[in-house]
C-alpha positions in Angstrom: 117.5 229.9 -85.2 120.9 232.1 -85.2 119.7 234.1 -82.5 118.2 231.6 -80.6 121.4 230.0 -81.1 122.9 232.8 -79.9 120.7 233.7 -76.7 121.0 229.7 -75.6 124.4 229.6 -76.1 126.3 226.7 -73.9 122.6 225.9 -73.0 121.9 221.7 -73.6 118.8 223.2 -75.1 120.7 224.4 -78.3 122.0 220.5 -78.2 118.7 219.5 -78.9 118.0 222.3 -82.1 121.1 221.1 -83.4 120.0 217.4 -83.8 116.6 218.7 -85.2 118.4 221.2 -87.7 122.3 220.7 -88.4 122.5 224.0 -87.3 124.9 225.5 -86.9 127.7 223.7 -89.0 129.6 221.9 -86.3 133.3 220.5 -87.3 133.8 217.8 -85.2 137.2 217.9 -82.9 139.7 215.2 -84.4 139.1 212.2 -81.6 139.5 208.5 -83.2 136.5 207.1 -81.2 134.1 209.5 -82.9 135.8 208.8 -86.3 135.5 212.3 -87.4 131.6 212.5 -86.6 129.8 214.8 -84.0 127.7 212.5 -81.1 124.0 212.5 -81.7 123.8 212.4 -78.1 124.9 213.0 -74.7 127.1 210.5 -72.9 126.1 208.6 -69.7 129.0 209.5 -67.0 131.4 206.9 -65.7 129.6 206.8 -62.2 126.4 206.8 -63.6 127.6 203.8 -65.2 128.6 201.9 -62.0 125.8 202.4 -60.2 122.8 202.3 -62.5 122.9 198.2 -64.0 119.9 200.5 -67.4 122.5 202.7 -68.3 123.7 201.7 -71.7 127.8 200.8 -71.7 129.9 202.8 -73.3 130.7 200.1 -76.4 126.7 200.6 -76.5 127.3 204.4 -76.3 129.5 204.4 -79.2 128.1 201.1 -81.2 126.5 200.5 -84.2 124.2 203.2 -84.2 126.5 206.2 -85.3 125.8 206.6 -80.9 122.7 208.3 -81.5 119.3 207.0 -80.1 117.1 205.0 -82.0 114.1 208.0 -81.8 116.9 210.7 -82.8 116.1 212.5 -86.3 118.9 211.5 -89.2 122.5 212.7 -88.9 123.7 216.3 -89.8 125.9 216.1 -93.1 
């Protein structure tokens, strides 16, 4: 996984290890709205938003659900 991590670097595919294997350890950046957590997920854009009436809002984004999707594996330590 390191050098995969490493070849994929700043790829979304090394996003997706990530969820799958809390690797590697991630310290989340100190922002109030994540409450010290790292999303499970990717975040719909503000346009996307206004034009698409599916896309989830962004109180949905960041609700009850730790913002991860229901299908995503359990959160990293």
């Amino acid at each position: 996984m390191e050098e995969k991590y490493v070849a994929l670097f700043q790829n979304i595919e090394v996003f997706n290890d990530y969820k799958r294997t809390c690797y590697p350890t991630i310290v989340p950046f100190a922002n109030p709205s994540f409450n010290g957590r790292v999303p499970g997920r990717i975040f719909y854009a503000q346009s996307e938003t206004n034009v698409n009436p599916n896309a989830p809002s962004v109180a949905q984004q960041l609700g009850t659900n730790e913002f991860r999707n229901d299908n995503d594996p359990a959160p990293c330590p």
